[in-house]
C-alpha positions, 0 to 999 in steps of 0.5 A, a space after each residue: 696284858 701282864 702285871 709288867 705291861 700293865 704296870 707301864 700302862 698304869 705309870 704312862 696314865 698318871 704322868 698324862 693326867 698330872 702333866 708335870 713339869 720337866 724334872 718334877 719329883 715323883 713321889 717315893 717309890 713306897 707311896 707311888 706303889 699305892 697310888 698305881 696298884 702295882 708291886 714294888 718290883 712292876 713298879 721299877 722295871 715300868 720305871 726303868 723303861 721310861 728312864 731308858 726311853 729318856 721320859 725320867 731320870 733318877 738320882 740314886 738318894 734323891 728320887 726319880 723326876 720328870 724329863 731328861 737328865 739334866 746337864 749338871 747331872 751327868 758327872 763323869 765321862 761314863 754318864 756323858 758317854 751314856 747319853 751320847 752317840 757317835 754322831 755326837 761325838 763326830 760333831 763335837 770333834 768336828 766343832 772343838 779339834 778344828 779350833 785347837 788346831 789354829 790354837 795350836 798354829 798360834 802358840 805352838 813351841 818348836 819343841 811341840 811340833 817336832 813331837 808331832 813330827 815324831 809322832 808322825 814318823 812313828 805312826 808310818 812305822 807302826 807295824 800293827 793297828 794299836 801301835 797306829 791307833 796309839 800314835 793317831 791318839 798322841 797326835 791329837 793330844 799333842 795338837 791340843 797340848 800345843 794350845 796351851 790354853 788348860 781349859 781346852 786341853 781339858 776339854 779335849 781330854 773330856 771330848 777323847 775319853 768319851 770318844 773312846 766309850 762310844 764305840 762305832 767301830 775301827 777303822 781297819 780292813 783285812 790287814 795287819 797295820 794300816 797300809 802305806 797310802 792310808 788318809 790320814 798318813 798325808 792328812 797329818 802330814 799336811 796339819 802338822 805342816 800348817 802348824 809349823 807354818 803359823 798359817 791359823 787357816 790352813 791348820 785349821 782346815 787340815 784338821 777339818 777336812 781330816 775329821 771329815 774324812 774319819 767321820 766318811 771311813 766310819 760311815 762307811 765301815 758302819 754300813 759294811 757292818 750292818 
């Protein structure tokens, strides 16, 4: 066994005898040294290993604590984006952008769906995948704008970044723009079309069966990939 190996063996024991409670401190990194045997350096890196394993979590002037980190820890969007995955982030778009979508349907302005007109018209005219990808983005945001509520658009502004940071791959295949027929060409269309409606259930439906169809594309490219 290696000094790193039997540094880890050595932390994994002390947590099974003390059965601390979730975020318990342990002790300075100088004192735990002692009470395990082992180097500052094989202390550390048996420490990392169980931080990444999500079994501690350290706050940087605080000290390392039992458990996963907790919510109110997390701070910014590349914390959050750490902590999450794909997955994550599909059903939270999935929970959240249907809402605002009927939000949107509710209190959206003349002026707020004729930029998503536009938005829709530029995104057909898109002649590479960014331009596309750009417009795809304003959309969304304009759908969230259209609620008018601060706190939402907020938090789809928190939910996009961190998207944008847990990447599962695009949606693109062996061309240079996206083609005349893809999904979401008709899927926008028919959002925008319930919103301007003021039909709450149908926009909030378009929204749904739109994400659905994203989150089955990037299922399918993941598995392509692999």
């Amino acid at each position: 066994m290696d000094e790193a190996q039997g540094a880890l063996t050595q932390l994994r024991a002390y947590l099974a005898q003390q059965n601390l409670n979730a975020n318990a401190q342990l002790p300075p990194e100088r004192e735990f040294c002692e009470v395990l045997g082992v180097s500052r350096g094989e202390l550390r890196k048996a420490l990392a290993v169980l931080e990444e394993n999500g079994e501690l979590w350290r706050h940087v002037g605080k000290g390392t604590f039992v458990g996963t980190r907790p919510f109110e820890e997390i701070t910014g969007v590349a914390e959050i984006a750490a902590a999450s995955n794909p997955r994550e982030v599909m059903h939270a778009r999935l929970t959240i952008e249907p809402i605002l979508a009927r939000e949107a349907a509710l209190n959206a302005t003349a002026a707020d769906i004729a930029e998503m007109r536009q938005c829709l018209k530029a995104s057909r005219g898109a002649t590479t995948w960014r331009q596309y990808e750009n417009c795809d983005n304003r959309l969304h945001r304009l759908v969230a704008e259209a609620s008018h509520n601060t706190l939402l658009i907020a938090l789809f502004d928190t939910l996009n970044a961190v998207r944008r940071a847990v990447v599962w791959g695009r949606l693109r295949n062996n061309v240079d723009r996206p083609p005349a027929d893809h999904h979401s060409f008709r899927e926008h269309d028919a959002l925008v079309d319930a919103i301007a409606d003021r039909d709450l259930a149908a926009a909030t439906a378009a929204m749904d069966r739109h994400l659905h169809a994203v989150q089955a594309n990037l299922l399918r490219f993941r598995q392509a990939a692999e």
